[in-house]
C-alpha positions in Angstrom: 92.7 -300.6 12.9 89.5 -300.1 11.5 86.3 -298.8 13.1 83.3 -300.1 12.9 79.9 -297.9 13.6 76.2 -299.7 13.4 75.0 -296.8 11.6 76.8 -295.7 8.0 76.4 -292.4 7.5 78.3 -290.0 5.0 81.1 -288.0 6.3 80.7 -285.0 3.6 77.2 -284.2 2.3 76.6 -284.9 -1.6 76.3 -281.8 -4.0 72.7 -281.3 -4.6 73.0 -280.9 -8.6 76.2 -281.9 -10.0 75.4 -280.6 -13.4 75.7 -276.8 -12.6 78.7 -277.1 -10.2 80.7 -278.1 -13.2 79.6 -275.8 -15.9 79.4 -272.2 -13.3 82.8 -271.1 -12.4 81.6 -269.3 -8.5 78.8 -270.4 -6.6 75.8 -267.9 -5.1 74.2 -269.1 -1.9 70.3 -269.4 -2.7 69.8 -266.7 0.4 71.6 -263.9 -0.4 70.5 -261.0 -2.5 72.9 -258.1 -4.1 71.7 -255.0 -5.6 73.6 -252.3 -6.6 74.6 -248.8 -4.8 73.6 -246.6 -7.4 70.1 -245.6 -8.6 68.8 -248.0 -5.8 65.7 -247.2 -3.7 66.8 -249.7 -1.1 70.8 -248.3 -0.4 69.3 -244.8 0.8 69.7 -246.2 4.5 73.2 -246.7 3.4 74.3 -244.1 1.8 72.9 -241.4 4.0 75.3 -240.2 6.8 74.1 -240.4 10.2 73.9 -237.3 11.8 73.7 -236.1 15.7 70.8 -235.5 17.4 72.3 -231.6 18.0 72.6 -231.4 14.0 68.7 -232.4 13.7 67.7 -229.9 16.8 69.7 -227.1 14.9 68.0 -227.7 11.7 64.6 -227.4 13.0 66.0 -224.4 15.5 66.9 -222.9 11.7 63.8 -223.7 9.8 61.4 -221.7 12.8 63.7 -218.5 12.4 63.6 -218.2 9.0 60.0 -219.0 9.0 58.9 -216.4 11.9 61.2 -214.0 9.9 59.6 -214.5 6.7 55.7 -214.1 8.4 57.1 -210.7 10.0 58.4 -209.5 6.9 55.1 -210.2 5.3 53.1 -208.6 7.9 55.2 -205.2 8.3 54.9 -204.8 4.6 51.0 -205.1 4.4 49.4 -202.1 5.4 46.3 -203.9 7.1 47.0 -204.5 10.6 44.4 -207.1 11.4 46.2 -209.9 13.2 46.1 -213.4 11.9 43.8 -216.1 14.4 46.2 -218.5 14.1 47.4 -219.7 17.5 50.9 -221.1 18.0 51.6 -223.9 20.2 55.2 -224.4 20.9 56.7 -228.0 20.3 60.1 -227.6 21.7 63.4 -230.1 20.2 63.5 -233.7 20.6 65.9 -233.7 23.5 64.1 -231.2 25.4 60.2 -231.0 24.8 58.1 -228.3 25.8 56.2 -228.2 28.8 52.3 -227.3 28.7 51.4 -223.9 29.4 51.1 -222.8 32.6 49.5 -219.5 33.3 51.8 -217.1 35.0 55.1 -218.4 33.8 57.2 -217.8 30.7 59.2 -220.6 28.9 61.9 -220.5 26.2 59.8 -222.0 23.6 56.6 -220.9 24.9 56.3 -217.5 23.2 55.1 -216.4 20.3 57.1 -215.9 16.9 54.4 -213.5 15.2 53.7 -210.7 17.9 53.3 -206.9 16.8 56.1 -205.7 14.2 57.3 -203.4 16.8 58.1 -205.8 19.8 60.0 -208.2 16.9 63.8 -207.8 17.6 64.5 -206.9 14.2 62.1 -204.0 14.1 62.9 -202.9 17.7 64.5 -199.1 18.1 68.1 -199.2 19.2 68.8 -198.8 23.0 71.2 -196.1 23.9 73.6 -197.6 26.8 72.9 -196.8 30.6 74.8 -193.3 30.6 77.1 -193.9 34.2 76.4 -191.9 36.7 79.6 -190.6 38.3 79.9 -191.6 41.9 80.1 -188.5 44.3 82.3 -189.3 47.0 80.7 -188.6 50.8 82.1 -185.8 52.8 84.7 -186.9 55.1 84.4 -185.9 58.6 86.1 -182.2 60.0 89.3 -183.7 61.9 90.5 -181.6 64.6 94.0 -180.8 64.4 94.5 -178.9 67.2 93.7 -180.7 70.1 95.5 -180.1 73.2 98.1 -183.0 73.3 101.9 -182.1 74.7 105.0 -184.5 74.5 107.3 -184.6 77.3 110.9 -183.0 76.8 111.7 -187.2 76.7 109.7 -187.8 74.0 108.0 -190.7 75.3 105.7 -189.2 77.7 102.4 -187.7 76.3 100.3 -184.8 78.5 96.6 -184.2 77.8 94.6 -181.6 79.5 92.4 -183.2 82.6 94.3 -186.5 82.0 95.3 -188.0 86.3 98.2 -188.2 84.8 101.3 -188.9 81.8 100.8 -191.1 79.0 103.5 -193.5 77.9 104.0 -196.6 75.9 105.0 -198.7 78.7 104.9 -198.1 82.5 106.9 -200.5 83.7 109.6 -201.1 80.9 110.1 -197.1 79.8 113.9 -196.4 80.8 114.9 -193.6 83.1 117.9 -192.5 81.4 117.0 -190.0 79.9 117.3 -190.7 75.3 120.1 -189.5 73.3 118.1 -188.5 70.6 114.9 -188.7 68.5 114.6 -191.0 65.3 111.6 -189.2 64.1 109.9 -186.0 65.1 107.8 -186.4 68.2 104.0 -186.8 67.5 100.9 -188.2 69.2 99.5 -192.0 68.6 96.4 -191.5 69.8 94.6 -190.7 65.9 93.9 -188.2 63.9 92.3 -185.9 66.0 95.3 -185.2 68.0 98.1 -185.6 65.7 100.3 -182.4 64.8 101.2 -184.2 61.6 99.1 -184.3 58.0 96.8 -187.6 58.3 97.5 -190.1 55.8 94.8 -192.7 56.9 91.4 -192.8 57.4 89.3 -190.3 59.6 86.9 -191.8 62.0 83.7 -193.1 61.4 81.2 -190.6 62.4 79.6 -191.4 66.2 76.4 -193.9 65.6 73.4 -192.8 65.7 71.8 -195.6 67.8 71.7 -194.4 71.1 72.4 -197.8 73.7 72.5 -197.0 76.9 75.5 -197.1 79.2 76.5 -200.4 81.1 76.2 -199.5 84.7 77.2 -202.0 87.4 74.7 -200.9 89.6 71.4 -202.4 87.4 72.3 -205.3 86.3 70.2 -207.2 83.5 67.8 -209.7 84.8 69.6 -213.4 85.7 69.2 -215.7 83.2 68.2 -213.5 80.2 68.8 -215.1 76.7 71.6 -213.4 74.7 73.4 -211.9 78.1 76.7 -212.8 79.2 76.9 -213.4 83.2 77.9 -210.6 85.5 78.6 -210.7 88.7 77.0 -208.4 91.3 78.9 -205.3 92.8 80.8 -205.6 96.1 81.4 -207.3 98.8 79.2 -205.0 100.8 79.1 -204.9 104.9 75.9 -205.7 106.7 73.6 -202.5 106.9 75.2 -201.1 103.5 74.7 -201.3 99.7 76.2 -199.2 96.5 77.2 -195.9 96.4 78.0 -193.9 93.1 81.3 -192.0 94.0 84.2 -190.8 92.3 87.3 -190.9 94.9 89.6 -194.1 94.9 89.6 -194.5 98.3 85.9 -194.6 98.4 85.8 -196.7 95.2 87.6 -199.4 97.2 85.6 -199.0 100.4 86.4 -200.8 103.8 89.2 -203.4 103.9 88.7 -206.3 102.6 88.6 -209.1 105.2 90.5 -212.6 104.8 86.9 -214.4 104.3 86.2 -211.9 101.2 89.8 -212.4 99.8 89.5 -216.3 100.0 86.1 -216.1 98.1 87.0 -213.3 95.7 90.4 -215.6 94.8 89.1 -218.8 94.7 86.3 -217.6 92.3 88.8 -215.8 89.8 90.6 -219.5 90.0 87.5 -221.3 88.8 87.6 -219.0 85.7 90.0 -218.6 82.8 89.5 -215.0 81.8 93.4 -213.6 82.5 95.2 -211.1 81.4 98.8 -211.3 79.9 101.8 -209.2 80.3 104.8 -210.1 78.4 108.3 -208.5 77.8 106.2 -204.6 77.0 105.2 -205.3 80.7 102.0 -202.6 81.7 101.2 -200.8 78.4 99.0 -198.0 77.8 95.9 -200.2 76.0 96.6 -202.8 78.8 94.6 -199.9 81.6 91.3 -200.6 79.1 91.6 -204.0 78.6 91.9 -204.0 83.1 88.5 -202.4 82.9 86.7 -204.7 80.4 87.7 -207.7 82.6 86.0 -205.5 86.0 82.9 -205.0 84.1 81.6 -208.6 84.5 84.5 -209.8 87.4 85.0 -208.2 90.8 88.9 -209.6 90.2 90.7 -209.7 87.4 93.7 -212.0 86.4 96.9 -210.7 85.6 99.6 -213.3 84.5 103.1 -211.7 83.9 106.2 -213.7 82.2 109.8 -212.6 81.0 111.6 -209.3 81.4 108.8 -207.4 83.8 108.9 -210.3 86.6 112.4 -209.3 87.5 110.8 -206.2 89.3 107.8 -207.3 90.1 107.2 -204.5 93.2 107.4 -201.8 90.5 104.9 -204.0 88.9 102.7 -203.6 91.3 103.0 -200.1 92.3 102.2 -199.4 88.5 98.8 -201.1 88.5 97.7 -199.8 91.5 98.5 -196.4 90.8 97.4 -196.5 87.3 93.6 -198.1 87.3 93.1 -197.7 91.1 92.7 -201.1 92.2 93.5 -202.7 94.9 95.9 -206.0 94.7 95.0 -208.9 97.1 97.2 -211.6 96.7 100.5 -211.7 94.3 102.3 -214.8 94.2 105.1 -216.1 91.6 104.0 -214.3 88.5 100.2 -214.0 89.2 99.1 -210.9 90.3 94.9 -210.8 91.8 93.0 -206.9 91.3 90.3 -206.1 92.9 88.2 -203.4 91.5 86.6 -202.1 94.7 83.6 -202.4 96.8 81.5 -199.6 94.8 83.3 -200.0 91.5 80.8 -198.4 88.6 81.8 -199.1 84.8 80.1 -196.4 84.1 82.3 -194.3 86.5 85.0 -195.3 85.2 88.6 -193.2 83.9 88.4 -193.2 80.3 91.7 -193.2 78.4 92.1 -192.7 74.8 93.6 -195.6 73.2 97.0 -195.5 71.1 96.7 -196.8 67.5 100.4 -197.3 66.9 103.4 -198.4 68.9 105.8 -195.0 69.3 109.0 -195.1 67.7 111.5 -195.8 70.2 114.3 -192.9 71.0 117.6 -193.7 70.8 119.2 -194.5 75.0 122.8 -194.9 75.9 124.2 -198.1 75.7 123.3 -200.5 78.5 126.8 -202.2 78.6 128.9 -200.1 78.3 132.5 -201.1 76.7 134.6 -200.0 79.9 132.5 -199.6 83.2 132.9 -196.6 85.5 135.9 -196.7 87.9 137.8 -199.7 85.7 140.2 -199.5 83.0 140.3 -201.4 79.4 143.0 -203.8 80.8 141.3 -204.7 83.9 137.5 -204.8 82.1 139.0 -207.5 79.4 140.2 -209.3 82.5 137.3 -209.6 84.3 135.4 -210.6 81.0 138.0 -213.5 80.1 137.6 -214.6 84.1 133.3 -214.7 83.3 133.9 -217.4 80.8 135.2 -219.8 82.6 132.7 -219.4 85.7 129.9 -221.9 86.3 126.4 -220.0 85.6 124.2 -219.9 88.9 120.5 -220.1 86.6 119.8 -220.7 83.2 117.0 -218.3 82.3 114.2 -219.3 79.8 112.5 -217.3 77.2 109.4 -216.0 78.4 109.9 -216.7 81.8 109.7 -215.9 85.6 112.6 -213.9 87.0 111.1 -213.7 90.5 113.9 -215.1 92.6 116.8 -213.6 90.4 117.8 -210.4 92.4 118.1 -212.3 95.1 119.8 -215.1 93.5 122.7 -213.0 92.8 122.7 -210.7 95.9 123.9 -214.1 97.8 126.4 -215.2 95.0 128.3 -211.7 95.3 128.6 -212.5 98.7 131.0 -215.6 97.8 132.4 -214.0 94.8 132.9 -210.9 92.7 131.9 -212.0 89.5 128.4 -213.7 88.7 127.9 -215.4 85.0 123.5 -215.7 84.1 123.1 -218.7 81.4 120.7 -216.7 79.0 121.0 -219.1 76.0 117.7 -219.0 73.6 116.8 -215.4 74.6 116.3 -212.3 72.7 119.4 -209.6 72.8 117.0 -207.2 73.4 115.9 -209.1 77.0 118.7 -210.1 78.5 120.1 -206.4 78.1 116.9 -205.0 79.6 117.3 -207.7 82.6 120.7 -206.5 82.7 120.0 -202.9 83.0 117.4 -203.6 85.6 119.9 -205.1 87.8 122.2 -202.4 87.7 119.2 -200.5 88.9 118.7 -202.6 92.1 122.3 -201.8 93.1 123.1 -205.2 93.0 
């Protein structure tokens, strides 16, 4: 089929002249030009290796040293001193130009390279390094070593002159049997100043010289004063009387407390939640300070007790009253309610000094003993086998209240001999102290 176009035109374009095509063996586009790569002005571009802008800012960096050094050199070795008037003007690198001068500051390229001979680095005298100076150490404070502090024949009781009465760890969970033996030589934990022993710590810190003056309940700071925590005013008082600075605790604690104050004084302590915890170490030492930081801003303070010290909870509260002379108001489950007292000072108040490490604890007879009193081997290894199969009447929980448990098992001996206590996910040590304690109530 052929195809047939109005317009004829070529399909490959005629060579322009024939003539040289046959007779040259290559052909040379008219536009192009060659040269050669030696002795040629116009390959320099070429032939030259580009180079970083860091190379180019070292070179100049190199040329101004060797420069400054040379007009030093030249300088120090004439013996005129007059100074040349040329003034140098800092130019700084490509990358980072100097800035113009501005009077009062110094710049890295801003100084001059031909100062005197004698402030040039290469001319300056050699430093001698900074020579140290030995450190004298500051005197330690005198320790007194012989302060009056007695341990009890038990080792766990500590007796200080003017003290109301013995220090111990714990007044509530301290054992009456009396130890076995000592694991360590008996020795105050009250700090170095009344320690028989050599000191291997640190001694105190020297008493501060900024005098503040002491917080008395009395003169309170002004309500609503920026920077002061809120404190709540001394009392209950009686119509027609007011504070009085005294020292006794039964004038500390003042007239009975009447069930209107007790409702008030309670239901404002519930409102808060500034407590106090006592866990298995039940009333500690430290714990008698910590009861007198809560009655510096609170007429009542919170005392929340769990695990091994609620199974007695009357010797509980005998402790605390006897101890920091309050009085308690209400005492219900585990929650115990003290009342400092009508005329309660913080400034007045028992100062104890506080123990900086837990006492070793003495060696005590066992608390189970293999074969109780007044029963043979035989009859002990009965009566153990029998346990095991009884049904428990609680299951105890770790960290607890034990409240109800002497009575609990008062009315099961009544049906039967032998009692079994679930005490599953407790420590060895607490259920042997719970134990113990009910072998104490003569259960």
């Amino acid at each position: 089929m052929a195809l047939n176009l109005p317009i004829k035109f070529p399909i490959f374009a005629p060579i322009l002249n024939p003539a040289s095509n046959s007779n040259s063996t290559h052909h040379v586009p008219p536009f192009e030009v060659r040269f050669a790569r030696w002795n040629n002005a116009n390959a320099k571009e070429f032939n030259e290796r580009r180079r970083a802008q860091e190379e180019i800012e070292d070179e100049i960096r190199r040329e101004r040293r060797f420069d400054s050094a040379t007009r030093v050199a030249r300088i120090y070795g004439s013996a005129t001193s007059a100074t040349t008037g040329e003034v140098f003007k800092s130019i700084g690198t490509p990358s980072s130009p100097s800035k113009p001068s501005i009077p009062g500051k110094k710049s890295k390229y801003s100084r001059n390279p031909i100062p005197n001979s004698a402030s040039h680095p290469a001319f300056r005298p050699l430093l001698q390094p900074n020579k140290k100076v030995p450190i004298v150490p500051k005197q330690q404070p005198v320790v007194d070593r012989n302060a009056d502090v007695r341990i009890g024949e038990d080792g766990v009781t500590y007796v200080i002159d003017g003290a109301p009465f013995e220090f111990k760890y714990s007044y509530t969970e301290t054992p009456k049997a009396k130890p076995v033996k000592l694991r360590e030589t008996p020795y105050a934990p009250f700090g170095p100043t009344t320690m028989p022993r050599p000191w291997t710590g640190r001694a105190p810190l020297p008493p501060s010289k900024k005098k503040l003056r002491e917080f008395d309940s009395f003169r309170l700071p002004p309500p609503h004063k920026k920077g002061v925590k809120p404190v709540q005013a001394p009392g209950p008082y009686l119509p027609g009387s007011g504070p009085r600075y005294v020292m006794s605790r039964e004038e500390i604690l003042g007239e009975p407390l009447t069930d209107e104050e007790v409702k008030d004084l309670i239901n404002s302590c519930l409102k808060s939640k500034r407590q106090l915890n006592m866990g298995r170490d039940g009333l500690t030492h430290n714990m008698l300070d910590n009861i007198h930081a809560h009655w510096k801003r609170r007429r009542v303070c919170k005392i929340k007790c769990k695990g091994v010290c609620t199974v007695d909870m009357e010797n509980v509260r005998q402790q605390l009253e006897e101890r920091t002379g309050g009085k308690i108001i209400r005492s219900q489950g585990g929650v115990i309610f003290l009342f400092r007292g009508r005329n309660y000072n913080y400034r007045t108040r028992p100062r104890f000094p506080l123990m900086l490490w837990r006492p070793v604890t003495p060696v005590y007879p066992r608390l189970v003993q293999q074969v109780p009193e007044g029963l043979t081997l035989e009859e002990a290894t009965e009566m153990r086998n029998k346990g095991r199969n009884l049904i428990p009447i609680c299951k105890l929980g770790k960290n607890g209240v034990y409240t109800d448990l002497v009575r609990n098992v008062r009315e099961a001996f009544e049906e039967c001999e032998l009692v079994r206590i679930n005490c599953e996910g407790m420590n060895g040590s607490d259920y042997r102290r719970i134990g113990a304690k009910l072998k104490v109530w003569h259960i």
